[in-house]
C-alpha positions as CSV (number, residue, x, y, z in Angstrom):
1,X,0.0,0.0,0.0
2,X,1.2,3.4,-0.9
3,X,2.4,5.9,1.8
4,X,0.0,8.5,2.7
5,X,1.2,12.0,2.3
6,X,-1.3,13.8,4.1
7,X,-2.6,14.1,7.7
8,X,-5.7,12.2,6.5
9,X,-6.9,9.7,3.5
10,X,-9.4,12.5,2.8
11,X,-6.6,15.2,2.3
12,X,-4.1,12.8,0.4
13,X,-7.2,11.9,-2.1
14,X,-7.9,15.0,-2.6
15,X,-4.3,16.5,-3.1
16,X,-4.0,13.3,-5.2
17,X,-7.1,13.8,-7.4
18,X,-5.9,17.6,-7.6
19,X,-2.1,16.5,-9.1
20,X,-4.1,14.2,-11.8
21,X,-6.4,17.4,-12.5
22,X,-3.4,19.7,-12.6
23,X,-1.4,16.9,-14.8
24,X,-4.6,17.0,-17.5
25,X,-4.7,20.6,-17.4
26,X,-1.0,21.4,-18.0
27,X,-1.4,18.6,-20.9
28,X,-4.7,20.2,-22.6
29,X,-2.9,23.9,-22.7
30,X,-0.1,22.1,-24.5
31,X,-2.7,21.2,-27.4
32,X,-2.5,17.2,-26.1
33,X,-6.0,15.3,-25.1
34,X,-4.4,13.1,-22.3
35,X,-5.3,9.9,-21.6
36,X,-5.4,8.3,-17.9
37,X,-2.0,6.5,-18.7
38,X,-0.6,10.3,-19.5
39,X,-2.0,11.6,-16.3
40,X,-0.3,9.0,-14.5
41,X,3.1,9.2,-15.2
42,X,3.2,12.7,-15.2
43,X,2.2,12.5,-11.8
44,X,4.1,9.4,-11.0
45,X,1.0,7.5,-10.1
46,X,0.3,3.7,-11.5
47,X,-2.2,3.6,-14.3
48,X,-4.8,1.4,-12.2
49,X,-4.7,4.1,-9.7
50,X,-5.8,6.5,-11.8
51,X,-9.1,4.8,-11.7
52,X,-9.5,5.1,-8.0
53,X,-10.2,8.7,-9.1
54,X,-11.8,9.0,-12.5
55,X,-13.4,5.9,-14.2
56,X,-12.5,6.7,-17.7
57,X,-10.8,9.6,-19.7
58,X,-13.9,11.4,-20.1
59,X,-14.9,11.5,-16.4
60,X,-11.4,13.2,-16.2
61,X,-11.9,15.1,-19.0
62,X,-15.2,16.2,-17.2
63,X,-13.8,16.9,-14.0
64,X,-11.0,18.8,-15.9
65,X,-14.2,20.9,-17.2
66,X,-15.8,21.1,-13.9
67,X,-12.6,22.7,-12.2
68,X,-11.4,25.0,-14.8
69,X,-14.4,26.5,-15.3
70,X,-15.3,28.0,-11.7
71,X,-11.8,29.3,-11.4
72,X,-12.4,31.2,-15.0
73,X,-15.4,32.7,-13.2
74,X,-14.0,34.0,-9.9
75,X,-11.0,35.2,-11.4
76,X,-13.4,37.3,-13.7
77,X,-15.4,38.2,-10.7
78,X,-12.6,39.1,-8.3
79,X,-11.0,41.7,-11.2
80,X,-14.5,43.0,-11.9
81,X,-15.2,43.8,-8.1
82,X,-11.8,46.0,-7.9
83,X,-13.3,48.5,-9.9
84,X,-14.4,51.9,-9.1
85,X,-17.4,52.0,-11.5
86,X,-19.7,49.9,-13.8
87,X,-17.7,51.0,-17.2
88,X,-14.1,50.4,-15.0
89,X,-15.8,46.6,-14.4
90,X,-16.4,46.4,-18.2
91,X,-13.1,46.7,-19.0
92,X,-12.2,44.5,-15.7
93,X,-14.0,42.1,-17.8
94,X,-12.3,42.2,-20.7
95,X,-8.9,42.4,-19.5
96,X,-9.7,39.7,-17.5
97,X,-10.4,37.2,-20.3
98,X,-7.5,38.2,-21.9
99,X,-5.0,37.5,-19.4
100,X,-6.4,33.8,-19.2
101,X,-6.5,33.7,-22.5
102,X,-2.7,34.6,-22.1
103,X,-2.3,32.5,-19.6
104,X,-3.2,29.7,-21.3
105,X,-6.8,28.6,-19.7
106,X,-8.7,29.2,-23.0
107,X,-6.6,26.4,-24.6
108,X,-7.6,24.3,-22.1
109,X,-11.2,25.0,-23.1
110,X,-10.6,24.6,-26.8
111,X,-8.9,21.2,-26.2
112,X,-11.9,20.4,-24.5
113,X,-14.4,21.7,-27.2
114,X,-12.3,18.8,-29.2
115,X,-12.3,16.4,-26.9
116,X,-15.8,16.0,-24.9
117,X,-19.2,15.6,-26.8
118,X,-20.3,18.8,-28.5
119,X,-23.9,18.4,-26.4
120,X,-22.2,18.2,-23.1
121,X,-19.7,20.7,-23.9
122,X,-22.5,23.0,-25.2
123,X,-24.7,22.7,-21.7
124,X,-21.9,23.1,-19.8
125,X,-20.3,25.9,-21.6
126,X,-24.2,27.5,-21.4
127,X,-23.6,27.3,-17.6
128,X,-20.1,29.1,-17.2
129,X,-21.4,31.8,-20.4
130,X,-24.4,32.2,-17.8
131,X,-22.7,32.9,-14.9
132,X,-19.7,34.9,-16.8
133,X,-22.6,37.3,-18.5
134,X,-24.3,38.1,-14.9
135,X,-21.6,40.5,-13.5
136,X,-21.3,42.1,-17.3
137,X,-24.7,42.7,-17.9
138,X,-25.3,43.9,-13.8
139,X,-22.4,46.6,-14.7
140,X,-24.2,48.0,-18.0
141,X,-27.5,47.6,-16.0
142,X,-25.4,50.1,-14.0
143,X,-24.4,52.3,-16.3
144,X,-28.4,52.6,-17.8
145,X,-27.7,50.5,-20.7
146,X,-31.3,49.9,-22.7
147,X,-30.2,46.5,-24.0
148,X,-27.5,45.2,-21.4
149,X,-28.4,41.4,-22.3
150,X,-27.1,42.3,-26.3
151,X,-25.0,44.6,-25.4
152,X,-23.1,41.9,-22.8
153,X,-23.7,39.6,-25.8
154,X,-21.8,41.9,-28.2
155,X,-18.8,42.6,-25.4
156,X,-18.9,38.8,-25.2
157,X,-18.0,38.9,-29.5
158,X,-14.8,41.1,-28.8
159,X,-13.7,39.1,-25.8
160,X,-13.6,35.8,-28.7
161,X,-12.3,38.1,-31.4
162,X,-9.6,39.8,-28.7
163,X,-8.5,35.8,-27.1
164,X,-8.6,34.6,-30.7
165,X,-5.9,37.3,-31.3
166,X,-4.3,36.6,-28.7
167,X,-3.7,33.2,-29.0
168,X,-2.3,33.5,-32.4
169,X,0.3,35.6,-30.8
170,X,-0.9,39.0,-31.2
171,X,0.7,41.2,-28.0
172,X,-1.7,40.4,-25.4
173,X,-1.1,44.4,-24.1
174,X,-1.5,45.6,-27.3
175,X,-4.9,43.5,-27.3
176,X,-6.1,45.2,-24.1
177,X,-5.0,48.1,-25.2
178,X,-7.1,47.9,-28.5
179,X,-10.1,46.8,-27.0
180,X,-10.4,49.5,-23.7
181,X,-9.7,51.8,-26.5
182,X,-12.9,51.0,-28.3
183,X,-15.2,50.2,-25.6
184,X,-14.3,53.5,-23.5
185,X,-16.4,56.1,-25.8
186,X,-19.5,53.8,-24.9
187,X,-18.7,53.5,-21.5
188,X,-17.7,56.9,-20.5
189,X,-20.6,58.7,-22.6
């Protein structure tokens, strides 16, 4: 029986399950779809432990999914709350997005768009879009937008075109700097 790193079984399963995580996500912002053999020797785990965690390469894949997702959320959420006013969380918003774009996250998400089944992508995806678009359309909402719902809909359009950009290897800052250029004159009117 392995050696227990942790203080409990809970904590070393969960610090375990957390390296294999890690291990997938490292592998999908590389551009590679592991498999449960990958994860385990990147982590240094046997293959048929692997499976005392995730059942197949989809329920990692999944779980992958599952923990990527919320983090792209509060990180969003935490930049757009340091803000001094709606159209300042706007462009919290944006900037946001691009740095994980920069940072690699939304390959993660495009390696999943490849790799899971475009109907549970699609509802899942619907979820984090959901829950990305409520603090965007509460700050136009706050600046008296008459449409916020289209408008966040049409923010959302230059946050793909903008992480698009950058990650064919267009300056990220110039990126920012681009889009806060175009969005201020709406903002600040």
């Amino acid at each position: 029986m392995p050696k227990i790193q942790a203080a409990t079984l809970a904590e070393h399963r969960a610090t375990q399950r957390n390296a294999l995580l890690d291990a997938a996500r490292t592998m999908l912002t590389a551009g590679q779809v592991p498999t449960l053999a990958d994860v385990a020797a990147r982590t240094g785990l046997a293959r048929p432990s692997v499976y005392q965690y995730f059942s197949s390469r989809h329920d990692l894949l999944v779980a992958v999914m599952e923990d990527v997702l919320p983090r792209w959320s509060t990180r969003i959420a935490e930049q757009m709350s340091r803000a001094p006013d709606p159209a300042g969380r706007v462009i919290a918003y944006v900037a946001a997005n691009i740095e994980l774009t920069q940072e690699g996250e939304h390959a993660v998400a495009r390696a999943l768009a490849t790799a899971l089944p475009n109907d549970e992508l699609a509802a899942r995806a619907r979820v984090l879009h959901d829950q990305l678009k409520t603090p965007l359309v509460t700050a136009l909402e706050d600046l008296g937008d008459a449409d916020p719902d289209l408008t966040a809909e049409l923010i959302n359009a230059i946050v793909h075109s903008a992480s698009r950009l950058v990650d064919t290897g267009t300056d990220p800052a110039t990126v920012k700097s681009r889009v806060e250029e175009l969005l201020t004159p709406y903002l600040r009117r």
